[in-house]
BAZAZA-238418 format. One record per atom (N, C-alpha, C): chain; atom name; z, x, y. Coordinates in steps of 0.02 Angstrom, whole numbers, plus 32768, in hexadecimal, padded with zeros to 4 digits. Example, Ala and Ser with C-alpha at 12.3 -4.5 7.8 and 13.67 -1.06 7.14 Angstrom:
residues 2
<atom chaine="A" atome="N" c3="8186" c1="8294" c2="7EE4"/>
<atom chaine="A" atome="CA" c3="8186" c1="8267" c2="7F1F"/>
<atom chaine="A" atome="C" c3="8186" c1="8294" c2="7F5B"/>
<atom chaine="A" atome="N" c3="8162" c1="8282" c2="7F90"/>
<atom chaine="A" atome="CA" c3="8165" c1="82AC" c2="7FCB"/>
<atom chaine="A" atome="C" c3="818A" c1="8285" c2="8002"/>
END
This chain:
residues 112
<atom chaine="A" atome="N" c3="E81B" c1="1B81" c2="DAFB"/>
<atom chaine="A" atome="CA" c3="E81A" c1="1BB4" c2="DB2D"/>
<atom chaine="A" atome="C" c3="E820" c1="1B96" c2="DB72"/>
<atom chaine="A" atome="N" c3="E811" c1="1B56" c2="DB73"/>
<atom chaine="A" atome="CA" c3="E81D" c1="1B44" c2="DBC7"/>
<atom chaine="A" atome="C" c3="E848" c1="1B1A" c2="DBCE"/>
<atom chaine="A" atome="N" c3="E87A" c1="1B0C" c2="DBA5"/>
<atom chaine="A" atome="CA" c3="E8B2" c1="1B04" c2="DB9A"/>
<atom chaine="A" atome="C" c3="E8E2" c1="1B3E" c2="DBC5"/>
<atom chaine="A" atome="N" c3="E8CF" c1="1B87" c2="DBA0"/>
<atom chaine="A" atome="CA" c3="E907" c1="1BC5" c2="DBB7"/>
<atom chaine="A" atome="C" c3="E8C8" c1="1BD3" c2="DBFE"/>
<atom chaine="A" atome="N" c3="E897" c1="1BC6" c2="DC0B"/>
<atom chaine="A" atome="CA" c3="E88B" c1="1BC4" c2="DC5F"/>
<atom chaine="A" atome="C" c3="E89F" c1="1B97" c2="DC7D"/>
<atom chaine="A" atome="N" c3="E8AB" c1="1B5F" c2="DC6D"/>
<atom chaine="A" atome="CA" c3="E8D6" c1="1B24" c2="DC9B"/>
<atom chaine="A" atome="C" c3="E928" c1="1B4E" c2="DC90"/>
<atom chaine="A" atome="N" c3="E92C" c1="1B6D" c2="DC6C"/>
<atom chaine="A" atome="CA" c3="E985" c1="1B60" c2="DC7D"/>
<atom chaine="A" atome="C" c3="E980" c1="1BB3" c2="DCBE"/>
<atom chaine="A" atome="N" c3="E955" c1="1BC8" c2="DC9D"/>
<atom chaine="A" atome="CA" c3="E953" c1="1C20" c2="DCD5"/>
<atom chaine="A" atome="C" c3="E954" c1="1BFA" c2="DD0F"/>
<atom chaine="A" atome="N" c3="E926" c1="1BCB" c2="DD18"/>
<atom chaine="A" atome="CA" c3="E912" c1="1BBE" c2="DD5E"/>
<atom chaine="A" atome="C" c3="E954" c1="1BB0" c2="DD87"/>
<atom chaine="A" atome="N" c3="E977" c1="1B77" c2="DD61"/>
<atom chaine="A" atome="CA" c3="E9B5" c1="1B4E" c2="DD78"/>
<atom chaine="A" atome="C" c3="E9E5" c1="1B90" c2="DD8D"/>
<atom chaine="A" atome="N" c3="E9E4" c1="1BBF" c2="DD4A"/>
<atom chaine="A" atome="CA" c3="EA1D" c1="1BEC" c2="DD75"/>
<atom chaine="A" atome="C" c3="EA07" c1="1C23" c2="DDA4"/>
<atom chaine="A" atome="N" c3="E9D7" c1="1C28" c2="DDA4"/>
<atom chaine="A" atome="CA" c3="E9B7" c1="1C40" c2="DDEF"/>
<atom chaine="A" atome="C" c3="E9BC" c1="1C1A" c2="DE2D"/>
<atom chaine="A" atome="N" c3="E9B5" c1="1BD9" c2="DE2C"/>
<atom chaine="A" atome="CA" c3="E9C6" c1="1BAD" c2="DE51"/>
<atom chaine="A" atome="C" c3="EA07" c1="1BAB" c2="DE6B"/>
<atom chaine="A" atome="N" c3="EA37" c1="1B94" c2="DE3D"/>
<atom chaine="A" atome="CA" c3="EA74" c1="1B9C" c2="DE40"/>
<atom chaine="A" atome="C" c3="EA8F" c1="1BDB" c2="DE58"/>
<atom chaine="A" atome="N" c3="EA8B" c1="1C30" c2="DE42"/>
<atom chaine="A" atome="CA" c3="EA80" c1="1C70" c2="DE59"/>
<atom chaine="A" atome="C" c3="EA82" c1="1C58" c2="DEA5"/>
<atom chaine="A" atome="N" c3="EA3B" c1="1C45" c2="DEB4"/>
<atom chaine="A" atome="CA" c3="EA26" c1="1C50" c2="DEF9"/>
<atom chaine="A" atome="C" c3="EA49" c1="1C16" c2="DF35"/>
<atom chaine="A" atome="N" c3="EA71" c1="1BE2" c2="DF16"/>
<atom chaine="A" atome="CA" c3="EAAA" c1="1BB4" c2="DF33"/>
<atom chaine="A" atome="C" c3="EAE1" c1="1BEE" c2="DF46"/>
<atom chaine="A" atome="N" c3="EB00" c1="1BF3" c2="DF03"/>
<atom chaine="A" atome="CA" c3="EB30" c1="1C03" c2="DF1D"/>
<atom chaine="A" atome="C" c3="EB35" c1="1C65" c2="DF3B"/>
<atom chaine="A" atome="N" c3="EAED" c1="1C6D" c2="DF63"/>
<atom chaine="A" atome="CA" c3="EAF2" c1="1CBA" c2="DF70"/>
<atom chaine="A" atome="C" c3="EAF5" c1="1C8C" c2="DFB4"/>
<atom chaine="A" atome="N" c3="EABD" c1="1C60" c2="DFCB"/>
<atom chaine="A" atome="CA" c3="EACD" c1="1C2D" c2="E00F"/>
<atom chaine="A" atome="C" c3="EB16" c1="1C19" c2="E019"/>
<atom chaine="A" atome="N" c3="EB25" c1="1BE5" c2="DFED"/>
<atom chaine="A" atome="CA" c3="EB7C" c1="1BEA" c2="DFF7"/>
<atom chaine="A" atome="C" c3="EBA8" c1="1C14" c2="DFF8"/>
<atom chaine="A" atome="N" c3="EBA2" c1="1C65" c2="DFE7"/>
<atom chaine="A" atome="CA" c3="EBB9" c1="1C96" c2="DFFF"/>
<atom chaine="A" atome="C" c3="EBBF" c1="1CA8" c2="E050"/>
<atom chaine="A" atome="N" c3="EB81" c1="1CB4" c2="E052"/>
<atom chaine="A" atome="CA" c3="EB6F" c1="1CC8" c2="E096"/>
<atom chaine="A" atome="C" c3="EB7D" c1="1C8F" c2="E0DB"/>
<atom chaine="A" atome="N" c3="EB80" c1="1C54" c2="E0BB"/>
<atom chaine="A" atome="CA" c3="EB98" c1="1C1B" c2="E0F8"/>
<atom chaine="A" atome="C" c3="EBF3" c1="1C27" c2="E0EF"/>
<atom chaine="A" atome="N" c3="EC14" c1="1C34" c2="E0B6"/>
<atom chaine="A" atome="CA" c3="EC52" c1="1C39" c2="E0C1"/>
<atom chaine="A" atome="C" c3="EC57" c1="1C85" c2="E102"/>
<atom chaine="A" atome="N" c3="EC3C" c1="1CA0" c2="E0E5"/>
<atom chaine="A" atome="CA" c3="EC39" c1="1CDA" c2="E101"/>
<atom chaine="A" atome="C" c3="EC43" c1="1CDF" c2="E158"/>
<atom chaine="A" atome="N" c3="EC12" c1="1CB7" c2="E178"/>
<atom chaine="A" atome="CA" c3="EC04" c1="1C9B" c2="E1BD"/>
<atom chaine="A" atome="C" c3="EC3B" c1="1C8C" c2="E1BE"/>
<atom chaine="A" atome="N" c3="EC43" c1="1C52" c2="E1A8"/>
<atom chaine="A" atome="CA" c3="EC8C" c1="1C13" c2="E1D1"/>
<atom chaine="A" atome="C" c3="ECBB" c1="1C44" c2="E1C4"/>
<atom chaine="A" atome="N" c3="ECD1" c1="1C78" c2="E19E"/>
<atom chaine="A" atome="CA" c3="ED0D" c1="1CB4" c2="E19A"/>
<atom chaine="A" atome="C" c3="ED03" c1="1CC7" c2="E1DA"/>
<atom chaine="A" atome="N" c3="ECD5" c1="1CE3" c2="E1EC"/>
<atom chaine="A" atome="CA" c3="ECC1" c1="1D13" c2="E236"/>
<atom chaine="A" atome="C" c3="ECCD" c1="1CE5" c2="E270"/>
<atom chaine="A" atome="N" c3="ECAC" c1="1CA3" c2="E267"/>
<atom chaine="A" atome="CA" c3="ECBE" c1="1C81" c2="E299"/>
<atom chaine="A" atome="C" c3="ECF8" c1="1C73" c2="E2AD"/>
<atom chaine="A" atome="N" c3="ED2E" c1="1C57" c2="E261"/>
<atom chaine="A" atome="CA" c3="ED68" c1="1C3C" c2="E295"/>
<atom chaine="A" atome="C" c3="EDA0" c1="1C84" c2="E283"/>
<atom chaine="A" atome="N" c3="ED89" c1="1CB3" c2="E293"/>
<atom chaine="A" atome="CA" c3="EDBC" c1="1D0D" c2="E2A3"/>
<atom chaine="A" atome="C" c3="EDA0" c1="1CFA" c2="E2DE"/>
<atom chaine="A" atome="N" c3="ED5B" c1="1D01" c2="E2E9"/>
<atom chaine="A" atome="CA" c3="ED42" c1="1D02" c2="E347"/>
<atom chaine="A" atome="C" c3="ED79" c1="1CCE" c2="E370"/>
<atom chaine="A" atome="N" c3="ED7A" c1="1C8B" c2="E347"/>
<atom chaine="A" atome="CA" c3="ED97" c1="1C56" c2="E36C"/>
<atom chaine="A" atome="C" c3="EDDD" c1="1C71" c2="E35F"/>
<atom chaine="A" atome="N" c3="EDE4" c1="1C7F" c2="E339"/>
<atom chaine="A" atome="CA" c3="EE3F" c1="1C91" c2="E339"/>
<atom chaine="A" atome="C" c3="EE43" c1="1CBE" c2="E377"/>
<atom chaine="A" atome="N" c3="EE2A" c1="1CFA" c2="E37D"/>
<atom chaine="A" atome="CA" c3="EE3B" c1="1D26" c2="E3B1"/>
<atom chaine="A" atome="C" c3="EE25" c1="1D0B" c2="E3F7"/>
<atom chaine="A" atome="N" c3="EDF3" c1="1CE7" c2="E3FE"/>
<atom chaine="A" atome="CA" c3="EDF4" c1="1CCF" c2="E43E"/>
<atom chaine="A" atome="C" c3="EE2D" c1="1C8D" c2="E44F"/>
<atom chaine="A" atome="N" c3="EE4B" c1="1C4D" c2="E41E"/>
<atom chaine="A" atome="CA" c3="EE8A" c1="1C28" c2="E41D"/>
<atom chaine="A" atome="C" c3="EEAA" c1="1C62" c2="E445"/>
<atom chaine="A" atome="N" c3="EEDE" c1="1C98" c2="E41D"/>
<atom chaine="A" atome="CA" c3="EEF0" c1="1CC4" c2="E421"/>
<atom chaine="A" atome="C" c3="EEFC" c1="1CED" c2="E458"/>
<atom chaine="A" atome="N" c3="EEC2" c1="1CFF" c2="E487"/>
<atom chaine="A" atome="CA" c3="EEBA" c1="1CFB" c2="E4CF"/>
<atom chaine="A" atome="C" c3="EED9" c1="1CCA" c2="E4FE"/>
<atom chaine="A" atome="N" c3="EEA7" c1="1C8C" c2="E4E1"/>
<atom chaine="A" atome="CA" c3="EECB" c1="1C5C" c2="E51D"/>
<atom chaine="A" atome="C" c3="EEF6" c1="1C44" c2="E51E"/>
<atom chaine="A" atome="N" c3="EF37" c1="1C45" c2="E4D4"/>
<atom chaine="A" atome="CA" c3="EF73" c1="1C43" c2="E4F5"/>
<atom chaine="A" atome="C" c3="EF9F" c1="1C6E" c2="E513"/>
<atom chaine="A" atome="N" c3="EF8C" c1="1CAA" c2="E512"/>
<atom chaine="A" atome="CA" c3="EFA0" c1="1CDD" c2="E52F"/>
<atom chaine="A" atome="C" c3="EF9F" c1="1CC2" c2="E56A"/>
<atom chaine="A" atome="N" c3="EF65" c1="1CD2" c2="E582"/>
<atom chaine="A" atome="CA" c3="EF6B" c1="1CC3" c2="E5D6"/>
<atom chaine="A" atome="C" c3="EF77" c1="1C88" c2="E5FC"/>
<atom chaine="A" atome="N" c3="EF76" c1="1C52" c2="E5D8"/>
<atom chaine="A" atome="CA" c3="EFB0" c1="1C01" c2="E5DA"/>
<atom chaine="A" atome="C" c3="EFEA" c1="1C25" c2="E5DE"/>
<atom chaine="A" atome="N" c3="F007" c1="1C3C" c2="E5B2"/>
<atom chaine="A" atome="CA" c3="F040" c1="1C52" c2="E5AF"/>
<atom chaine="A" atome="C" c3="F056" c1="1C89" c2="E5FD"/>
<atom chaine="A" atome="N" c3="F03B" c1="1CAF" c2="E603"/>
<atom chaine="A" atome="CA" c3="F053" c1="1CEC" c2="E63D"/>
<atom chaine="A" atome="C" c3="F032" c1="1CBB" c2="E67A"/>
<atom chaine="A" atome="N" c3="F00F" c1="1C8C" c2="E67F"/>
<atom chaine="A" atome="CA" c3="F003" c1="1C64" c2="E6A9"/>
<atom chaine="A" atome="C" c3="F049" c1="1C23" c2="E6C2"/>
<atom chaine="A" atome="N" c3="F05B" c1="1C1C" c2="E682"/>
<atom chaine="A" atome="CA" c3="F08F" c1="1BF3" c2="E698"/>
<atom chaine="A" atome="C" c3="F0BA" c1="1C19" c2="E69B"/>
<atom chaine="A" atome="N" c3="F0DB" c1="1C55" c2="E68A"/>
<atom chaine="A" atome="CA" c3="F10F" c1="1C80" c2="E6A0"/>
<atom chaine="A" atome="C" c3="F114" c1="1C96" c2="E6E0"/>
<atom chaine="A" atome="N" c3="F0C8" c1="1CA0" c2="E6EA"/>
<atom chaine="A" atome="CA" c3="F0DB" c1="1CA4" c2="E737"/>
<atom chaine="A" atome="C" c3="F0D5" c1="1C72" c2="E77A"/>
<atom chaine="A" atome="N" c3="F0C5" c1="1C2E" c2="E751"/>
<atom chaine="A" atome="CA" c3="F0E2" c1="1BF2" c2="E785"/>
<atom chaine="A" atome="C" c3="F12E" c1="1BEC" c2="E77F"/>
<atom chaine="A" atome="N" c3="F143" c1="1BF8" c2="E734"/>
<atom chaine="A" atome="CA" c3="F18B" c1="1BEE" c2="E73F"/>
<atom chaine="A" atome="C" c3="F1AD" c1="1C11" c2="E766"/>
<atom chaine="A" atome="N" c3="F194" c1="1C68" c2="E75F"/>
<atom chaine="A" atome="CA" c3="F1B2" c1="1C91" c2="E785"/>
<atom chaine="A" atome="C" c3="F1AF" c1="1C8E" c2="E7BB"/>
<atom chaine="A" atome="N" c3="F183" c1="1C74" c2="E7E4"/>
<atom chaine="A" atome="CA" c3="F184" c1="1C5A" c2="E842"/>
<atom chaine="A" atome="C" c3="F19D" c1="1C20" c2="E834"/>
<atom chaine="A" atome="N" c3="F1B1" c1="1BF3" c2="E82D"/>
<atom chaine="A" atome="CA" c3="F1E0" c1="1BB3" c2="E820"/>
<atom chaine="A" atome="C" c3="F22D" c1="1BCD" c2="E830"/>
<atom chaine="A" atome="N" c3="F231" c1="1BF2" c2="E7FA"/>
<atom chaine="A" atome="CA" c3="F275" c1="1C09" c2="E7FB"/>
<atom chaine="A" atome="C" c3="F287" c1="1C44" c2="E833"/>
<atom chaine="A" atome="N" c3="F26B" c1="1C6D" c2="E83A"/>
<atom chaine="A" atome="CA" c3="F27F" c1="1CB2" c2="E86B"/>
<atom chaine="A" atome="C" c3="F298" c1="1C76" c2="E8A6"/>
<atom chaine="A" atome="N" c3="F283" c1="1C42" c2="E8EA"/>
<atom chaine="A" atome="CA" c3="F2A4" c1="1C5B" c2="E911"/>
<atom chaine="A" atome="C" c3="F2F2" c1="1C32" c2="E8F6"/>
<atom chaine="A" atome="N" c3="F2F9" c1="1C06" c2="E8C0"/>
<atom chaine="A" atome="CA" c3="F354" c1="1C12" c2="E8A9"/>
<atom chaine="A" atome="C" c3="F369" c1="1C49" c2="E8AB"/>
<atom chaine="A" atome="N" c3="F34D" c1="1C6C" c2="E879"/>
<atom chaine="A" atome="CA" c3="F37C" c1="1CBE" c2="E864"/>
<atom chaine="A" atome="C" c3="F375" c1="1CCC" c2="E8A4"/>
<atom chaine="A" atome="N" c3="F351" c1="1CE1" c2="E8D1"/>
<atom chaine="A" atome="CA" c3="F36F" c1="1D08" c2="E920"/>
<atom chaine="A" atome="C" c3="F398" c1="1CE0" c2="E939"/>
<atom chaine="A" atome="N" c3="F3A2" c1="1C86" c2="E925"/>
<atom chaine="A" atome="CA" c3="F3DA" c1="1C80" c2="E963"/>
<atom chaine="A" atome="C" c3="F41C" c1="1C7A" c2="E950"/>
<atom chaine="A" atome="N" c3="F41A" c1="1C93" c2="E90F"/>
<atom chaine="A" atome="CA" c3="F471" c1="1CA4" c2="E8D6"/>
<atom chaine="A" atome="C" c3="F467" c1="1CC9" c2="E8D1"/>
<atom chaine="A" atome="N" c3="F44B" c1="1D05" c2="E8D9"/>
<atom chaine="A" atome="CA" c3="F458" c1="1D4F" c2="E8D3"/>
<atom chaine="A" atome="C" c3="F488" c1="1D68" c2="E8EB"/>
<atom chaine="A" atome="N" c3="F46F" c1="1D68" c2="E93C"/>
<atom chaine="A" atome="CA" c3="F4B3" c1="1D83" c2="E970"/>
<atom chaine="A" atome="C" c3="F4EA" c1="1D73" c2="E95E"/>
<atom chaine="A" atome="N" c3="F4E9" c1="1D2F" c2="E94E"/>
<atom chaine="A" atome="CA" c3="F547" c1="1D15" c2="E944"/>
<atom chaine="A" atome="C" c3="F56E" c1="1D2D" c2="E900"/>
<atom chaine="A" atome="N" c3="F53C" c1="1D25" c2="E8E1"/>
<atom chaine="A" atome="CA" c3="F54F" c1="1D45" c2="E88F"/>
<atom chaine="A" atome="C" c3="F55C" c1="1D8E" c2="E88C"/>
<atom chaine="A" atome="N" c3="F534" c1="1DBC" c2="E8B3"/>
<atom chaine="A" atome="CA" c3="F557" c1="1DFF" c2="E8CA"/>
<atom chaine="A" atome="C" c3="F592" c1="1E16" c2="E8E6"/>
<atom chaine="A" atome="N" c3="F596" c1="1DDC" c2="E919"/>
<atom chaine="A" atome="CA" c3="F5C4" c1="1DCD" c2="E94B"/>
<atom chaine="A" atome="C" c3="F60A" c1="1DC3" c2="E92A"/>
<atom chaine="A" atome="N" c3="F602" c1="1D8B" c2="E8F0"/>
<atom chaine="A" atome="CA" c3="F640" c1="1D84" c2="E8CD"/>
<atom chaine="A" atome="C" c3="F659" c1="1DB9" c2="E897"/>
<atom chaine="A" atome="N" c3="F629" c1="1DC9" c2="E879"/>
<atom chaine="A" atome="CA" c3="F628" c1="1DFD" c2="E857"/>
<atom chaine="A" atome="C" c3="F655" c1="1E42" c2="E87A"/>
<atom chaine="A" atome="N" c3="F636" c1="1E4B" c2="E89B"/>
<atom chaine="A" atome="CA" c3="F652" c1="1E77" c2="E8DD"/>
<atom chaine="A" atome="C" c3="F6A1" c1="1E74" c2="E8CF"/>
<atom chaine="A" atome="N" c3="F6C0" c1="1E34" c2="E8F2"/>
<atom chaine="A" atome="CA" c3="F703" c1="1E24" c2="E912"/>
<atom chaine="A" atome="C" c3="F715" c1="1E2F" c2="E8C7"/>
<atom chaine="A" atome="N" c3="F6F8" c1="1DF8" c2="E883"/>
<atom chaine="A" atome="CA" c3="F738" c1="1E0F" c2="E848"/>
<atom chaine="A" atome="C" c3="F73B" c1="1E53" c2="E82C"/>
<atom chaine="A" atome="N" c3="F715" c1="1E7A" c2="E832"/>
<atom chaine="A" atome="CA" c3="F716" c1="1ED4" c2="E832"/>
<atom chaine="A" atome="C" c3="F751" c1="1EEE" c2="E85C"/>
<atom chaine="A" atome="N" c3="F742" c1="1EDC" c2="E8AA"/>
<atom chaine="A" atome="CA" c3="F78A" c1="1EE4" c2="E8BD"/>
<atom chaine="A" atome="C" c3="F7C8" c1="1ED3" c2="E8B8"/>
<atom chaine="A" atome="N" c3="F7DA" c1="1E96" c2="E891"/>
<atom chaine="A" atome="CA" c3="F80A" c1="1E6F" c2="E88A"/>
<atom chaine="A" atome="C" c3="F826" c1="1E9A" c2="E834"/>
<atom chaine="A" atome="N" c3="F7EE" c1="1EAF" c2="E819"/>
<atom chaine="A" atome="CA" c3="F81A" c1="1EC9" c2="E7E8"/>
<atom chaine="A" atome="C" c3="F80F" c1="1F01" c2="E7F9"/>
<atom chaine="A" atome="N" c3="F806" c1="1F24" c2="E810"/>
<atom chaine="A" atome="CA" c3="F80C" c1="1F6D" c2="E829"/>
<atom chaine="A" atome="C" c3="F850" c1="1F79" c2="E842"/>
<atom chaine="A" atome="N" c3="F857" c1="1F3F" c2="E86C"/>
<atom chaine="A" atome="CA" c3="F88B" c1="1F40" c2="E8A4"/>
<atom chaine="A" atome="C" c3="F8DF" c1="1F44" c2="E863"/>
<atom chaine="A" atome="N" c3="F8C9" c1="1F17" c2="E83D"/>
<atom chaine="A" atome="CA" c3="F8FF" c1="1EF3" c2="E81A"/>
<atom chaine="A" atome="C" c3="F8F2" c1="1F05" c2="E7CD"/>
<atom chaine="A" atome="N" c3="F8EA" c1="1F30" c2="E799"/>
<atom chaine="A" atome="CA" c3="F8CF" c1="1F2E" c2="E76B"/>
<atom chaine="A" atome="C" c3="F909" c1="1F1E" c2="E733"/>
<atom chaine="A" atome="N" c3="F93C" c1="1F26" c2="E73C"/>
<atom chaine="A" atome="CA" c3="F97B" c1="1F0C" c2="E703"/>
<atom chaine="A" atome="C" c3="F96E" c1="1ED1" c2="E708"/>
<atom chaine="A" atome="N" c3="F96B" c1="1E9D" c2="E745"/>
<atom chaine="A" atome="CA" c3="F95A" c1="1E58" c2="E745"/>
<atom chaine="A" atome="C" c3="F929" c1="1E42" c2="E720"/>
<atom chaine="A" atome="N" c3="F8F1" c1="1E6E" c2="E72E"/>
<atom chaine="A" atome="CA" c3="F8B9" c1="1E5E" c2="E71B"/>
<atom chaine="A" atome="C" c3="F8AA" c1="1E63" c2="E6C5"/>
<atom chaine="A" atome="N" c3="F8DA" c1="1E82" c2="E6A7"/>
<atom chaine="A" atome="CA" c3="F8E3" c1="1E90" c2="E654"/>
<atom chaine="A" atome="C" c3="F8F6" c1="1E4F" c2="E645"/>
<atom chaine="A" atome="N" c3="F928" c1="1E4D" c2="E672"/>
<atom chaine="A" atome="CA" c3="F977" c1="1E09" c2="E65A"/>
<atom chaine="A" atome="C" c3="F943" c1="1DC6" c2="E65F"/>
<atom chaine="A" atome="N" c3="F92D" c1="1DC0" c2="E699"/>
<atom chaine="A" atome="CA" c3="F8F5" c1="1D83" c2="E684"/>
<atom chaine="A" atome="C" c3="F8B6" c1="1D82" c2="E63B"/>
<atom chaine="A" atome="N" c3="F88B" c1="1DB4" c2="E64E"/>
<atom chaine="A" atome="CA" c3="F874" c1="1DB1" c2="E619"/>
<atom chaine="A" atome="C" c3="F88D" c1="1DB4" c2="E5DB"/>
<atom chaine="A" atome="N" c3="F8C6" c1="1DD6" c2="E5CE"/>
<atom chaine="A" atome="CA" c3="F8EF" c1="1DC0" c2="E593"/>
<atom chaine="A" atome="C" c3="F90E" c1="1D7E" c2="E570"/>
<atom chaine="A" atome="N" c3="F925" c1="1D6F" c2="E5AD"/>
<atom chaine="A" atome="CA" c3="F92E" c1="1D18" c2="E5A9"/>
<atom chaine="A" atome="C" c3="F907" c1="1CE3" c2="E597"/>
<atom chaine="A" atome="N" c3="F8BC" c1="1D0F" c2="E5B6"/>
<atom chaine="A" atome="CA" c3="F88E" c1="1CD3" c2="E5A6"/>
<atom chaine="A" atome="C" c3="F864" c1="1CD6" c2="E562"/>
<atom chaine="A" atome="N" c3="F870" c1="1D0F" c2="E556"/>
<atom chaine="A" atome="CA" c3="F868" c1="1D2B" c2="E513"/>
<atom chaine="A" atome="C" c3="F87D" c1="1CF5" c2="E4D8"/>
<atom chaine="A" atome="N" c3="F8AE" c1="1D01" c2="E4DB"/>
<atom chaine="A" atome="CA" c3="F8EF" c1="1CDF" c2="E4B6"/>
<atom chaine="A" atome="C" c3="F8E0" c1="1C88" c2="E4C0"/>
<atom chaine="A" atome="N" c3="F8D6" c1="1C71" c2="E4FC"/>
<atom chaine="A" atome="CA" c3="F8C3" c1="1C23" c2="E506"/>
<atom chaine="A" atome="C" c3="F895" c1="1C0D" c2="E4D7"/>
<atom chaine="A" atome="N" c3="F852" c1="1C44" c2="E4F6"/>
<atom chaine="A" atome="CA" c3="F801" c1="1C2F" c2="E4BF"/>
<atom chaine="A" atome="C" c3="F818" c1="1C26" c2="E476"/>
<atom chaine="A" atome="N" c3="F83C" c1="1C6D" c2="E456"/>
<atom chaine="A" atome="CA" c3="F836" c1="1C76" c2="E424"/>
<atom chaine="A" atome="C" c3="F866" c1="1C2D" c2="E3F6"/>
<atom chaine="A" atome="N" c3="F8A2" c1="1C1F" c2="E422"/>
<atom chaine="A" atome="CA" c3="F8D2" c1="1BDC" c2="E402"/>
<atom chaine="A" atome="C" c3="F896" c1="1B95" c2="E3FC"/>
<atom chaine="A" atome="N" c3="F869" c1="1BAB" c2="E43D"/>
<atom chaine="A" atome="CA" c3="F844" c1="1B60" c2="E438"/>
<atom chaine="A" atome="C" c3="F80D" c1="1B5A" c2="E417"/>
<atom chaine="A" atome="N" c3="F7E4" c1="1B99" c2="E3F4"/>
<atom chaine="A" atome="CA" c3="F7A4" c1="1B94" c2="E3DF"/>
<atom chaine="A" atome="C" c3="F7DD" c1="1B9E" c2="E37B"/>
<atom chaine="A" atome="N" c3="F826" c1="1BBD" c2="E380"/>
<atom chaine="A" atome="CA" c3="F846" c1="1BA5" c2="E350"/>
<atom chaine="A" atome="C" c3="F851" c1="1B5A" c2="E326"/>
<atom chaine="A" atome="N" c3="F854" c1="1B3E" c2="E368"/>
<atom chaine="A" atome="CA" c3="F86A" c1="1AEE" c2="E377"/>
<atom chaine="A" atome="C" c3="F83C" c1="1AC7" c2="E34F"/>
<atom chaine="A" atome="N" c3="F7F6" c1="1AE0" c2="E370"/>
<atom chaine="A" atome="CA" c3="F7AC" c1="1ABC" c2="E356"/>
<atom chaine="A" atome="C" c3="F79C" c1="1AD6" c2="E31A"/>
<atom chaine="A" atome="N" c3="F7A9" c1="1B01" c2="E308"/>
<atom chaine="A" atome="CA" c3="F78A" c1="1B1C" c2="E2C1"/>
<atom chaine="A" atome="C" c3="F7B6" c1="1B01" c2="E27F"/>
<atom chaine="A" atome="N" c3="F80A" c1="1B03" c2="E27A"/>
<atom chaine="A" atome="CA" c3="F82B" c1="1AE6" c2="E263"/>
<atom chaine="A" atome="C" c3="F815" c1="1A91" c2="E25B"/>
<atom chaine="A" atome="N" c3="F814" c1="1A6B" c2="E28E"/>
<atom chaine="A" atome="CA" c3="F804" c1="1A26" c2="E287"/>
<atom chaine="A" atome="C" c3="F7BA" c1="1A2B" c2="E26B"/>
<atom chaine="A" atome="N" c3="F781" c1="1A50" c2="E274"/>
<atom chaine="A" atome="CA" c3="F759" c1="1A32" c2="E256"/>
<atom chaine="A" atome="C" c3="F74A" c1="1A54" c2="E20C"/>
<atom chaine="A" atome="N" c3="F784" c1="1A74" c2="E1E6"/>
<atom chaine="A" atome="CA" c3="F782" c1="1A6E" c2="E19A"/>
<atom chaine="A" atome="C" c3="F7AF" c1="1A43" c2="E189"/>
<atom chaine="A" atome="N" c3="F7DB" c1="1A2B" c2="E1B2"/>
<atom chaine="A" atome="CA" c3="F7E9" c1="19F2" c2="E190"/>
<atom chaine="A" atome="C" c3="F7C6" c1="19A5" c2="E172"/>
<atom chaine="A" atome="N" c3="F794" c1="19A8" c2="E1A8"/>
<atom chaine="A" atome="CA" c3="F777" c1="195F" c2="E19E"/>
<atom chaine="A" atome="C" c3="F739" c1="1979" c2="E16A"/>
END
């Protein structure tokens, strides 16, 4: 008989391990969701933090090619406005150039 109370005991013992090793998995689950969502945070705002150093880095370029890039923009609007049969006949031409030379490259590289 204390044979089958030594073994009750052990699996009571054992029982009461692994209800502890339950409950500690349990924690470190909660903990690293907490830690995930706070990671999670702070690269967020690393992130929109460095977007907006880049973005003042870069703005005063874009304002000082803006004007001109409008500017040109501008004049080739008028130039094919002005001229628009020309303006087919070129782009047609160049049409035809790309398409012989990206022909050119695609041909040679099934050959090799």
């Amino acid at each position: 008989m204390t044979e089958v109370n030594k073994s009750e005991d052990i699996i009571m013992e054992l029982k009461a391990e692994i209800e502890a090793l339950k409950c500690a998995i349990a924690e470190q689950q909660e903990k690293a969701e907490a830690k995930r969502i706070i990671d999670f945070n702070k690269v967020k705002n690393t992130l929109d933090d460095g977007a907006k150093t880049l973005l003042a880095a870069v703005k005063p370029v874009i304002e000082k090619y803006e004007e001109p890039g409008r500017a040109a923009v501008a004049k080739v609007g008028t130039r094919v406005s002005d001229n628009p049969f020309l303006s087919v006949v070129i782009a047609f031409g160049a049409g035809i150039v790309i398409g012989k030379l990206l022909d050119y490259c695609c041909w040679r590289a099934e050959e090799e």
